[in-house]
C-alpha positions in Angstrom: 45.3 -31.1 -30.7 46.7 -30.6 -27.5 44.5 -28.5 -25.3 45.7 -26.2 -22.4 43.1 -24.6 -20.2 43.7 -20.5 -20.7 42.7 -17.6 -18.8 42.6 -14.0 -21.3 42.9 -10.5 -20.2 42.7 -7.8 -22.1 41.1 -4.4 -23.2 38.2 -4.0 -25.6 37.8 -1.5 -28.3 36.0 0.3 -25.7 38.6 0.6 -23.3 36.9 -1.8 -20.9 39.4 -4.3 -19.4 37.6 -7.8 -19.8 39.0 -11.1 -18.6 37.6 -14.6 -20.1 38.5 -18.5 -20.8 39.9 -20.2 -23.6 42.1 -23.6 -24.4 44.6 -24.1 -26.7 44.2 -26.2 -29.8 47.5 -26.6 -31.7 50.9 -24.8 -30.2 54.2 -23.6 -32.1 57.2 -21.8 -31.3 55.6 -18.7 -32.4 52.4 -18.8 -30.4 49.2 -21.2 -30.9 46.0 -21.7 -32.0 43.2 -21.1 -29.2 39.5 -20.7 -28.9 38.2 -18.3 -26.8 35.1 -17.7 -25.3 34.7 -13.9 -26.8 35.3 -12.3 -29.4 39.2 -10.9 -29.5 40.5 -8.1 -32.0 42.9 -8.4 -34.5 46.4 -6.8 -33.2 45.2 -5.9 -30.0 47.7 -7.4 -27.2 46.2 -9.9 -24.7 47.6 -11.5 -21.5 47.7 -15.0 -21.8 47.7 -17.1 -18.6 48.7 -20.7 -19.0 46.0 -22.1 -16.0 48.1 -25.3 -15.9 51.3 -24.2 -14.9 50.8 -20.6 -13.5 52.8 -19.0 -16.1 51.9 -15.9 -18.6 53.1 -13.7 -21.3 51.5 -11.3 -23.4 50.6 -12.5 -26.9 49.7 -10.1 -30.0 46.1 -11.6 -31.5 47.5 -12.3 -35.0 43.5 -13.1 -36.1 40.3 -15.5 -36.8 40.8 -19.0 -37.7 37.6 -19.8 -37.6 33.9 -17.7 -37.4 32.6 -17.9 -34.0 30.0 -20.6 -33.2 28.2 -20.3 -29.5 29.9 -17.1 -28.9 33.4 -19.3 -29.3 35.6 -18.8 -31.8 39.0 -19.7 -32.8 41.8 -17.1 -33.5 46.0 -16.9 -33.8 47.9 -15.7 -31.0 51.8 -14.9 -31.2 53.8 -14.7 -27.9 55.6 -10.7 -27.7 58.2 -12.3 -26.0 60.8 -14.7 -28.5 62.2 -16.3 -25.8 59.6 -17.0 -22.8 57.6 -20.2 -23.6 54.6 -20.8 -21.3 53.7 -24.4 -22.6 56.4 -26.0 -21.0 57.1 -27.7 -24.4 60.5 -28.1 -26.2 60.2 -26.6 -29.5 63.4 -26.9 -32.1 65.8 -23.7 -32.3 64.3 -21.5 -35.5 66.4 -21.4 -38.4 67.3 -18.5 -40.9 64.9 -20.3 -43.3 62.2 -21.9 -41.1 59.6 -18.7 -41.4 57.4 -18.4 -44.4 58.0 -15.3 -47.4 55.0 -14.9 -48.8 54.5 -11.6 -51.4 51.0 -9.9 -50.0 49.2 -6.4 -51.2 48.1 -3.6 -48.8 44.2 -3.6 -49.1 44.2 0.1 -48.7 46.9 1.9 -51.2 47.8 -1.9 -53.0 51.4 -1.6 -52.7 52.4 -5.1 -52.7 55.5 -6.3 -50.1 57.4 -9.7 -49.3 56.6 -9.7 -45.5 58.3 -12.7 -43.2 55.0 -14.3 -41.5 54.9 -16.5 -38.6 53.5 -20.2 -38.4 50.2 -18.4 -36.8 50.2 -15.6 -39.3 49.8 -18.5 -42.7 47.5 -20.5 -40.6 45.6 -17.2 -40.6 46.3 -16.0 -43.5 44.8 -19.4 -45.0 41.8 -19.3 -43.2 40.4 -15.7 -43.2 42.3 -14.5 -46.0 43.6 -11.1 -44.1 46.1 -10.2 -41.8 46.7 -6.8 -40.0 50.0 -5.7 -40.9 52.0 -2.0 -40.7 52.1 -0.6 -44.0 55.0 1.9 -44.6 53.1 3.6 -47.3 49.7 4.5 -45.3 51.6 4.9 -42.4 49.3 2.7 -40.2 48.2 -1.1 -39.9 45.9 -2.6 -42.6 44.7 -5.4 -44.0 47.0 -7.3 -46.1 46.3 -10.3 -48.3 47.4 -12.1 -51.4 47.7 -10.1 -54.2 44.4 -10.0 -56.4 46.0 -11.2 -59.5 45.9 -14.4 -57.5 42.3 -15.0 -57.8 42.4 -14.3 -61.8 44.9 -17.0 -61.6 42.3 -20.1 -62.3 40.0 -18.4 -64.3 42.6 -17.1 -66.6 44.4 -20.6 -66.8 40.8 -22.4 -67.3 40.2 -19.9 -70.0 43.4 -20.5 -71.9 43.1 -24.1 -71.7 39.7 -24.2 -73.2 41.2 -21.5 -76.2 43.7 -23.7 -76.8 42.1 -26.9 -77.3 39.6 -25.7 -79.7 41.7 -24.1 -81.7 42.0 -20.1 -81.2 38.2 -19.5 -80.4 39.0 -17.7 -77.4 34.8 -16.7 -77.7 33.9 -20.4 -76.1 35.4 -19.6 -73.2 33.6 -16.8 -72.4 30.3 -18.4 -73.6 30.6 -21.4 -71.3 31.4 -19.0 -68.3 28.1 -16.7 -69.7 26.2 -20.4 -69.8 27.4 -21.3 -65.9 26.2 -18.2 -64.6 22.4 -18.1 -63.9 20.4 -14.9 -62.6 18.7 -16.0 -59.5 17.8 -14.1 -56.8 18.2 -16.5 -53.2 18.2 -15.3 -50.3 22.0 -15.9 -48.5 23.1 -15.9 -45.3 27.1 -14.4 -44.9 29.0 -14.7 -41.8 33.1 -13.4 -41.4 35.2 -15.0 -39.4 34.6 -12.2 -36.7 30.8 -13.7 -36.3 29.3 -10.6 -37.9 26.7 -11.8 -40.1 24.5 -10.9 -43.0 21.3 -11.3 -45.2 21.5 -10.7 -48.6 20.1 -11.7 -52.1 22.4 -12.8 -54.8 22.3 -11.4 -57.9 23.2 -14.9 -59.6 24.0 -18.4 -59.2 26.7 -20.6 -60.6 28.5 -24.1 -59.4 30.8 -22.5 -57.7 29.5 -19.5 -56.0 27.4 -16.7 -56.7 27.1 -12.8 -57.0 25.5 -11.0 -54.0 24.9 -6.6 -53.4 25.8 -5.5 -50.0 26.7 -1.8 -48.2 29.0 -3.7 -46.1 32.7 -3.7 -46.9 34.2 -6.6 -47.9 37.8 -7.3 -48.8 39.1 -10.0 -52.2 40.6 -12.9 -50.4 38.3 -12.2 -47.1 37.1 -15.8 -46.1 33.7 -16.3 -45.0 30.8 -19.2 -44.3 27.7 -19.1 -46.2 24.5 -20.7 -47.0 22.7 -20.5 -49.7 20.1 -20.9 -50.6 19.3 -19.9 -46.9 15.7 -20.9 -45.7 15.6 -20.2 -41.5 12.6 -22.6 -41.4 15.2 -25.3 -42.8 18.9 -24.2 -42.2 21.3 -26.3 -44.1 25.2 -26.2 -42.9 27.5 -23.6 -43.4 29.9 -23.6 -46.5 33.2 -21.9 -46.3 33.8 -19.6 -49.1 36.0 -16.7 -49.8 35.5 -13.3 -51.1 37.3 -13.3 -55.4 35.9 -10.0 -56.6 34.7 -6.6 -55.9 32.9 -4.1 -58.0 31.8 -0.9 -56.5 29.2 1.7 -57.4 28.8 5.0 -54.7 28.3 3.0 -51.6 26.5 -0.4 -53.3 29.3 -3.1 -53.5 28.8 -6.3 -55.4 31.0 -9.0 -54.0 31.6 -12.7 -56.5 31.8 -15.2 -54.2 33.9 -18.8 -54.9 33.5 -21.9 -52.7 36.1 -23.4 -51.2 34.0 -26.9 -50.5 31.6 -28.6 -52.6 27.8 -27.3 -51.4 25.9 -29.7 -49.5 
């Protein structure tokens, strides 16, 4: 960690100018990691002011790291300018090779592209699971993500494993999967990385996640933090968890969740 005291201007989705604090937490060539102390919108352009040294640049907000907590949350931030450092930091020359290929899918139209990201753009990517990215195909900027063959990947593997070792019955695999589920309906609380959050009622239970119905839109690969069961009289800690399926009916969505750490 190296923190950097910050000063953030900028324009809201409301076209009101707004100005607020923030520190750096980890720097790069690219840009950094920072937590700020309001909410900031993904691909909207900020000006960053580096309160130690006097010296600014305008960065693109690449998105959340992590969900807001006390109105401060963490997001990814990439300098405009490829050659104007602020940090007053000696960073090695990039080579041809040194930025990340990573094959992603549109969200929208599902047209899938090897895009070029950024040290900030993985970290994000890692973390909330979406970047905003132009697609050439809807002609705008949406959310991109891994492809969602990539979270059949385990399930698929796990399932021809267990086919395998019995013997061709690929029926038992299904069956234990059938056996792991449980309908229960707990009440959940489900919070994005932007701090917007949600109650909700899962549909049912397993070891490592659960079903829930919402009308909000969620994306496969969004991350999220969730508790459940959730019990306000009793709150136990937040669980980070990420979005692996989505089945729509009219404007009902039902979202299977995985966790990605062990409930507490």
């Amino acid at each position: 960690m190296y923190s950097i005291p910050l000063s953030i201007r900028g324009v809201d989705e409301q076209g009101k100018p707004f100005e607020t604090t923030g520190r750096t937490i980890t720097l790069n060539r690219h840009g950094a990691r920072i937590q700020a102390s309001r909410s900031l919108k993904s691909s909207h352009t900020v000006h960053v002011i580096n309160q130690a040294n006097d010296t600014e640049a305008e960065f693109r907000v690449v998105g959340p790291i992590a969900p807001p907590v006390d109105h401060e949350g963490e997001w990814g931030v990439e300098c405009l300018h490829v050659d104007k450092n602020i940090w007053d930091i000696h960073f090695p020359p990039p080579s041809e090779d040194s930025d990340a290929h990573v094959l992603l899918s549109c969200r929208h139209c599902q047209s899938l592209s090897l895009q070029s990201l950024s040290l900030v753009e993985v970290e994000v990517l890692e973390t909330a699971g979406l970047l905003t990215k132009p697609c050439v195909h809807c002609g705008d900027s949406t959310p991109w993500g891994y492809p969602k063959q990539a979270f059949e990947v385990e399930t698929s593997v796990y399932q021809a494993a267990v086919t395998e070792a019995t013997g061709g019955f690929p029926t038992l695999a299904a069956e234990r999967r059938r056996l792991a589920r449980k309908p229960a309906q707990l009440p959940v609380r489900v919070r994005d990385y932007y701090g917007e959050i949600e109650f909700a009622q899962t549909e049912n239970i397993s070891h490592d996640g659960f079903f829930f119905s919402s009308l909000r839109r969620y994306l496969v690969g969004q991350g999220l933090v969730v508790i459940c069961p959730f019990d306000a009289a009793n709150a136990k800690p937040e669980i980070r968890a990420r979005i692996i399926r989505v089945e729509s009916e009219g404007q009902r969505h039902t979202y299977g969740v995985r966790y990605e750490q062990a409930p507490r």
